[in-house]
N, C-alpha and C positions, 0 to 999 in steps of 0.2 A: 191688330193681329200680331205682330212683332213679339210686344210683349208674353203674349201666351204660347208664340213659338220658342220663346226662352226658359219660360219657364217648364214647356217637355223637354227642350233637352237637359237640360239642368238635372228633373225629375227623372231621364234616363241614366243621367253620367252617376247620381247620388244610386239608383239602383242599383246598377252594375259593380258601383264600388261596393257597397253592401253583401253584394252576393261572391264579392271576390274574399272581402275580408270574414266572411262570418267563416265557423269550423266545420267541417266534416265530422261526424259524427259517427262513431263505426257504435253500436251493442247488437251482443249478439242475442239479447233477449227481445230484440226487434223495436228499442226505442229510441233508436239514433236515423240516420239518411240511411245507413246500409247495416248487413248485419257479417259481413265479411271486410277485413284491412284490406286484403287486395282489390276488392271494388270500390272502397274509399279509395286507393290512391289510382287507381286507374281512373277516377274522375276529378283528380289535382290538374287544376289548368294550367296552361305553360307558365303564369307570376309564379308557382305555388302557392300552397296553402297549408294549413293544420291540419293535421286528419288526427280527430279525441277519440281515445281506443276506451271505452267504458270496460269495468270490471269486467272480468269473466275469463275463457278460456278460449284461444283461438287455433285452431291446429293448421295454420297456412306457412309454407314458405314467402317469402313479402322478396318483392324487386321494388325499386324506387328510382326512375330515370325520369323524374321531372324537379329541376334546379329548384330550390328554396320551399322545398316539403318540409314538414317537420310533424314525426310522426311521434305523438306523446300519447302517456299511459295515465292513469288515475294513482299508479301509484307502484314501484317496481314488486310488492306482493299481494297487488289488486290486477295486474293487468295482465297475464299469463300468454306466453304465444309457444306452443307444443307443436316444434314442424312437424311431419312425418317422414320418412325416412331420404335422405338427397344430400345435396353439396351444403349447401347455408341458411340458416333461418331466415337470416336479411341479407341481401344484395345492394349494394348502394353505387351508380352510378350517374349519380348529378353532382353539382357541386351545389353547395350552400345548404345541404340536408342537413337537419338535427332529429337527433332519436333520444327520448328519451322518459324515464319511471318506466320504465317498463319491465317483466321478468321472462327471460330465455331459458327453456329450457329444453337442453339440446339431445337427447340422450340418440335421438335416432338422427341425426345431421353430423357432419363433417366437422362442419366450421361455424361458428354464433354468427358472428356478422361480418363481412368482405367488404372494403373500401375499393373499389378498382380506381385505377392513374385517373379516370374523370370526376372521382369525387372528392375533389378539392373541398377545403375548410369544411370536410363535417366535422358535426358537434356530434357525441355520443355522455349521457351524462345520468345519474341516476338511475343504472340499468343493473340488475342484479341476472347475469349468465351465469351459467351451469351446466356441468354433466355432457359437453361435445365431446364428440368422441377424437378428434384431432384438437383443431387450434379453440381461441376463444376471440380475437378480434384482430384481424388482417387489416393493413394500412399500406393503400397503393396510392394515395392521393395525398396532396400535399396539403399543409396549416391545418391538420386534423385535431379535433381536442377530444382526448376522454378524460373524463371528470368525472369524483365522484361515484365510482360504479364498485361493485363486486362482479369480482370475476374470479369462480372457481372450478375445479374440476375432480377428480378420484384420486392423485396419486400425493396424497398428504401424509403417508408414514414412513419413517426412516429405517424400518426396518425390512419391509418387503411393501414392493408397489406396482402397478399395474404395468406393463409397456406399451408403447405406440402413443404415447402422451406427448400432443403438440406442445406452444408456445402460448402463455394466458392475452400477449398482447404480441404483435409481428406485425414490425413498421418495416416496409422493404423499397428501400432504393429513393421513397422520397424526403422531400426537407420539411421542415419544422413543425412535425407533430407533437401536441404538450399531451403529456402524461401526469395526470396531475390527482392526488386524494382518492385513489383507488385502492380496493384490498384487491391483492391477487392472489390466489393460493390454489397447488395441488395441482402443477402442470411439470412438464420438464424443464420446461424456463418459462419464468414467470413477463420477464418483458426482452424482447429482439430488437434490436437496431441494425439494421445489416443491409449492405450491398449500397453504401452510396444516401443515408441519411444526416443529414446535418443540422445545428442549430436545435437541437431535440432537448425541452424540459422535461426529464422525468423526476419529478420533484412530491415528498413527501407523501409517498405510496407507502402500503403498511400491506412488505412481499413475504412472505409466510409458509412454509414448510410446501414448499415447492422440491417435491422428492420423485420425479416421475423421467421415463428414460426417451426417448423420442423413435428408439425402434422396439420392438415386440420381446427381442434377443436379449433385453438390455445392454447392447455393449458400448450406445452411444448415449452418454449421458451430456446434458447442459448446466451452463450456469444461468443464477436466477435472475443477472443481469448480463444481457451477452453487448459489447457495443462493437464490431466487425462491418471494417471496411472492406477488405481482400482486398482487388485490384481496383476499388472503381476509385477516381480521383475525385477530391473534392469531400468525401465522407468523412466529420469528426466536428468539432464545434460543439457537442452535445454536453448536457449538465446533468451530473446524477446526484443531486442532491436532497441530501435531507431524509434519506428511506429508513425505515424498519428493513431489514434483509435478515430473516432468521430462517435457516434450512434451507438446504440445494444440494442436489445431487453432485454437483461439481462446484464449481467458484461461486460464491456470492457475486462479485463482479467479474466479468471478463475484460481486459481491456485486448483484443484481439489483432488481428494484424490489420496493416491499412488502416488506423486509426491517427488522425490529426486531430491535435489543437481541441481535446474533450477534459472536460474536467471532473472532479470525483469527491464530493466537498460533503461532510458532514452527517455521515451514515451510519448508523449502528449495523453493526453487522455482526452474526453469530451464525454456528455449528455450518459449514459448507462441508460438501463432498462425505457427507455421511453413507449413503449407499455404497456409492465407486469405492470409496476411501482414496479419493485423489481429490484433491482441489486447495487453494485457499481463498482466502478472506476478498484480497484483491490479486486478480494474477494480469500483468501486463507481458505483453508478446508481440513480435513480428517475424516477417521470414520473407527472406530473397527481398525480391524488390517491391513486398508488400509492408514497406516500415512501418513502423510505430513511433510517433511521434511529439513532443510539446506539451506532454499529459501533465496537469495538477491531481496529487490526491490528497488530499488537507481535509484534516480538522473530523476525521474517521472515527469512530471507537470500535477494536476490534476485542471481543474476548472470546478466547480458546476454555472448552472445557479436561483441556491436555488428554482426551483420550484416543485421540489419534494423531502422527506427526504430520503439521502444518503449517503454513506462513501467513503471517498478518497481510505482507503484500511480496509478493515474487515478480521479480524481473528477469524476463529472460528474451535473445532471442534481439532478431536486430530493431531495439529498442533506442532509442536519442532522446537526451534532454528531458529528461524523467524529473520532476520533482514530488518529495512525499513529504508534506509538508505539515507539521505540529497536529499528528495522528497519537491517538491514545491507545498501546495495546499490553495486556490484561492476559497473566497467565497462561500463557505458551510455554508450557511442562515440557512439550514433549515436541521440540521443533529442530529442525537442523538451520534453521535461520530465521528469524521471527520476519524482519527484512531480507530477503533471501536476493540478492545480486548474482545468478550467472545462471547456468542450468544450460546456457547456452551463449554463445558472445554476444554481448552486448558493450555498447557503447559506455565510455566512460563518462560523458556531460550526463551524470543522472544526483541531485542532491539527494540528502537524506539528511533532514535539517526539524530540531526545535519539537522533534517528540518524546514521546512521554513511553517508556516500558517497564511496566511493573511484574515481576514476578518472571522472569524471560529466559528463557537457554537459547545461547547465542541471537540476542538480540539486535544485531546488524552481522552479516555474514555475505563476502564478497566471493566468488566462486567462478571461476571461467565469465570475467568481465573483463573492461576493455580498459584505459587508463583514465586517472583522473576523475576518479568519487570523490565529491565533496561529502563528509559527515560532522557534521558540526551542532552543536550545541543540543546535544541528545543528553537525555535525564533516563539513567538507567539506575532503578531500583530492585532487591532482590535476586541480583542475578544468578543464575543456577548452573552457566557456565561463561566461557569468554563473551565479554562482554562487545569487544570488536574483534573480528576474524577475519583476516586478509590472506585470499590464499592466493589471487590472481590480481591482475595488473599491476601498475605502477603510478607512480606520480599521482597518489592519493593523498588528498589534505585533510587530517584528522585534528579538530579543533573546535573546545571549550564545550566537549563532552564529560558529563559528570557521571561515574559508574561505579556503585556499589554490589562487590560479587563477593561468592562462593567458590569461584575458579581464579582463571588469569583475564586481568585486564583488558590488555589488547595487544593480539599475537599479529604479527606482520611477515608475511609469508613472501609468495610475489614475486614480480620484477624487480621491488625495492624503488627507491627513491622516492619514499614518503616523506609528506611533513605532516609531525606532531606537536601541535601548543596549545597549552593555557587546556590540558584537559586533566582532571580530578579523577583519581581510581583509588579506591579503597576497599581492600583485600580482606575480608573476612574472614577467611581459612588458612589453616597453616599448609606451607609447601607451594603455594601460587606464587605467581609471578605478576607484578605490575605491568610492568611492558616487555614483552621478547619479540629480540629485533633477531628474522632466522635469515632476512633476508638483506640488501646492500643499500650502503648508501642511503639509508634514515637520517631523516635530521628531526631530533625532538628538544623542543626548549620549553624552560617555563611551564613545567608539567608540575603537578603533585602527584607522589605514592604514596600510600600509606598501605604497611603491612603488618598484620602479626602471624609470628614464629614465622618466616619464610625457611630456614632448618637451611637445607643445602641447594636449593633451588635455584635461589638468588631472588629479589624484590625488581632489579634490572636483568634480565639475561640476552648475551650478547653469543649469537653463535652465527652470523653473518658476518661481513666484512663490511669497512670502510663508512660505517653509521658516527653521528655525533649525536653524544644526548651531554648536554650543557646548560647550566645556569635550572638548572631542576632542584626540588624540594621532594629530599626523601626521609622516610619518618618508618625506619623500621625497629618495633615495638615491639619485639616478639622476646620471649622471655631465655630461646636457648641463641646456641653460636648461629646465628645464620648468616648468610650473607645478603651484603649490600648489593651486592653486583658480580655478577659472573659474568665472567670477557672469555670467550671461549673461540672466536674467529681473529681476526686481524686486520691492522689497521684500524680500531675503531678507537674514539674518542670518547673517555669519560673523567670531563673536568668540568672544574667550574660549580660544582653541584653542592646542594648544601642537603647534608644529612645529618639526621637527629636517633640518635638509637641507637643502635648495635651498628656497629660500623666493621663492615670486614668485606673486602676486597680480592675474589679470587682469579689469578688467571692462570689459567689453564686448559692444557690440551689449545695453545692455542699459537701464530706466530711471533714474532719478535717483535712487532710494530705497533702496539695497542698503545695508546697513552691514557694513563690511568689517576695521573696528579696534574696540579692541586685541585683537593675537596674541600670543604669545609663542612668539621664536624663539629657538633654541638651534644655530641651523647656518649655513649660507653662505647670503646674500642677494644673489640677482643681478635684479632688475626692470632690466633695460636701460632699456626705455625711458622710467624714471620719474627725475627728479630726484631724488638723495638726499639728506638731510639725517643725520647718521650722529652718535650718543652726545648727544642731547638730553637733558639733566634737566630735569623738571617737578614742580610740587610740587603741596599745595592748592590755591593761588592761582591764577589764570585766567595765562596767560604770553600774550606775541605773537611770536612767532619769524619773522622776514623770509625767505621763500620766493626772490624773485631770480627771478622767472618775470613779473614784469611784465603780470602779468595772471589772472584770478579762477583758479585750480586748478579741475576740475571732479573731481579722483580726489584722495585724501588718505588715505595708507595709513601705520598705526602701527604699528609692531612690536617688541612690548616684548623690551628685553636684560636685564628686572630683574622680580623677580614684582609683583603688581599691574597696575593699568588706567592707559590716559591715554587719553583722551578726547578729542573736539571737542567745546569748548564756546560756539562761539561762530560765526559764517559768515565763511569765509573769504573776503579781502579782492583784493584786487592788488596786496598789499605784503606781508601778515601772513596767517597763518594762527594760531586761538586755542587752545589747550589745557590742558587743568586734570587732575590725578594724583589717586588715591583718598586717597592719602596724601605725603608729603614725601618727594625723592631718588628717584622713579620715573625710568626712564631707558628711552628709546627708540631705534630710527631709522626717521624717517622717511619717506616718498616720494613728491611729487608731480606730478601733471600736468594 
């Protein structure tokens, strides 16, 4: 007997597993266990189970509070669910739910489908939503995946659109839901991270003319990516990479306040804030004691259609530790700062390093920021105006940026006490300036200019005080008198520098203190209106050379034809001027007045 009593229960245990594992079967032409989803899932045992939605059209609201349901379709434009009118198609409060092939469409509900804080790790995947009249997919639960889906709604044109248009995806306050291979398009923002989400992949979504306002009024428009921490601690970690982001009402990306340690890596991004006509490409922000912090945005492609003014990425606002790093951006005609730095104070540890701007008006631009912007090895082509703009802070390192413009180089405004090196500008327009120092205490070495005709501008123009620019390479080309260098403040230092071209030296309107020699020139030297002295040797020894001006020189300009220095050594007289060579056989010409 033994044996026969093993082998019932054996034949009970293999039943029971049987009737756990096989599917629910919902059609509604009556050939499945039920012909309503809500009666499939209201007969999901506590393991869960499958519940297979056969073709057809179902007009139910669905709740799902039993752990490890998984409720699939034959196919997201076979399996149709048409709520009628209420808060959300689906409810989901178990954790370990998966939804999915399925099509929503919501035109009389709220919301597609609701995550509440208990539905941990759902899956949602192959799901084509449509037409809610609020949101499209709410995320209260944490390790949630949407994959794969469309999700779209009405407000898809940039010229007029609907209002009251929610968010196409809104993950709120928990951590590491992946957003991953979905189209989103035709909401007021297309994906939300906010209030306390972290560790969030929203990775190679394809987010699309998302033009829609979030109130009725339109006065509150979104971006198509918002990521907003505000006060909760611990929100940021998140990864936005790899999107299509074309059309937004506001910013393509937001990076909002209370954002930590999120990163922004390899997005194409086009046309934002088309309705509003406010936004850019990527806008970073904080405020009070909700900072913004640790942020990468690397490796971006932004192009502007220049017909509204915008910024590839704008920092503003109490920002830290910003890096934007080897972004590619693309025809910003019409920008007050392609990298816009200030708008409001922001901190100075923010890089601006190793990108690429083609076709650009004011292609980095610093503006009520804090000190200490690194800008370094930036490739700027086609410029349409300054190609670096410093109007605020100080103690900025500007180095081994390469800039070809239509304007001026890189103006330096500010606190002053910049360093500039090892950066290339070359001046395509007549009357620009390479580098004007308006502000104190610059130090730039080891630069290249290149100008043609600078006329009276000057190729260096000096109307700050107490700057050195030393051991530089300038190459002014230009076919009339222009100048080399306008020294127009005091105290500043212009030696050491080697120039090729038109060599001519003015100071003026300016103090007593400027020092202006030795240069070394390798080109044609036209100062009109200085006295020249032409092929002077000077050695060690202190020399006196008779000037012929019958009276004190107040300018004395040396311009070495030989390597090495010659110097003033000595206060020029009304007969003599004194000078002494680093070494024996230095040779100059000189010119005074």
């Amino acid at each position: 007997m033994k044996p026969l009593v093993g082998c019932i229960i054996l034949f009970s245990i293999l039943a029971t597993t049987t009737a756990l594992s096989r599917e629910i079967v919902v059609d509604a032409a009556g050939g499945g266990n039920y012909t309503t989803i809500s009666a499939a899932l209201a007969a999901v045992p506590p393991g869960g189970q499958t519940v297979l939605v056969r073709s057809g059209t179902y007009a139910e609201h669905l709740t799902i509070n039993t752990a490890k349901t998984r409720l699939v379709g034959e196919g997201s434009m076979q399996t149709k669910i048409i709520p009628p009118s209420g808060a959300n198609a689906i409810a989901v409060g178990a954790a370990d739910v998966e939804i999915g092939d399925l099509e929503i469409s919501g035109a009389s509900v709220t919301g597609g489908i609701s995550i509440s804080a208990t539905g941990s790790r759902t899956v949602i995947k192959n799901i084509y939503l449509h037409g809610t009249k609020t949101s499209g997919i709410t995320i209260g639960g944490s390790d949630a995946k949407i994959e794969n889906c469309t999700i779209e709604n009405v407000a898809t044109s940039p010229t007029g659109t609907p209002g009251g248009v929610g968010p196409g995806i809104f993950v709120d306050g928990t951590a590491r839901p992946t957003i991953r291979t979905n189209r989103i398009r035709g909401w007021s923002q297309a994906v939300g991270l906010w209030y306390g989400v972290a560790d969030a992949p929203v990775e190679g979504n394809f987010i699309l003319d998302n033009y829609g306002f979030a109130d009725s009024a339109h006065a509150i428009p979104r971006s198509a990516v918002e990521d907003y921490g505000a006060s909760v601690i611990g929100h940021g970690r998140n990864l936005i990479v790899n999107n299509v982001i074309n059309g937004s009402t506001h910013n393509c990306i937001e990076v909002a306040q209370g954002v930590v340690g999120s990163q922004y890596v390899g997005n194409i991004l086009r046309n934002p804030g088309k309705i509003s006509n406010d936004g850019s490409f990527i806008s970073v922000g904080g405020q009070g004691t909700q900072i913004t912090t640790d942020i990468l945005i690397a490796h971006n492609y932004c192009i502007s259609d220049g017909s509204r003014q915008e910024s590839g990425v704008s920092i503003a606002g109490q920002s830290y530790r910003i890096s934007v790093f080897e972004n590619t951006l693309r025809d910003f005609t019409n920008s007050s700062g392609t990298v816009f730095i200030g708008g409001s104070q922001t901190s100075g540890d923010i890089a601006v390093e190793g990108n690429q701007f083609y076709n650009c008006q004011y292609p980095i631009r610093l503006n009520n920021n804090g000190d200490g912007v690194l800008i370094k090895n930036n490739l700027m082509r086609s410029v349409l105006s300054t190609g670096i703009y410093v109007s605020s802070g100080a103690k900025h390192v500007i180095e081994g940026n390469s800039i070809t413009v239509t304007g001026d180089g890189v103006t330096l405004l500010g606190g002053g006490g910049n360093r500039l090196s090892d950066n290339y500008v070359n001046i395509l327009s007549g009357d620009r300036a390479a580098f004007i120092f308006s502000s104190n205490d610059n130090v730039a070495t080891n630069n290249v200019a290149l100008c043609q005709n600078s006329y009276n501008y000057g190729v260096i123009r000096f109307t700050g005080w107490s700057n050195l620019f030393r051991q530089n390479f300038i190459n002014n080309t230009g076919t009339h008198d222009g100048l080399t260098a306008l020294i127009a403040g005091d105290y500043n230092i212009f030696q050491d520098n080697t120039i090729a071209g038109v060599v001519s030296i003015l100071v003026g309107g300016s103090g007593p203190h400027n020092v202006y020699e030795p240069n070394h020139s390798g080109g044609v030297t036209r100062p009109s209106t200085y006295k020249a002295i032409y092929g002077k040797v000077v050695g060690a020894a202190q020399v006196a050379i008779a000037h012929g001006l019958a009276y004190v020189p107040t300018q004395v300009i040396v311009t070495m034809t030989s390597p090495g220095n010659i110097y003033r050594s000595a206060p020029s007289d009304s007969t003599y001027i004194y000078l002494t060579a680093d070494a024996p056989g230095r040779t100059a010409d000189i010119y005074l007045r």
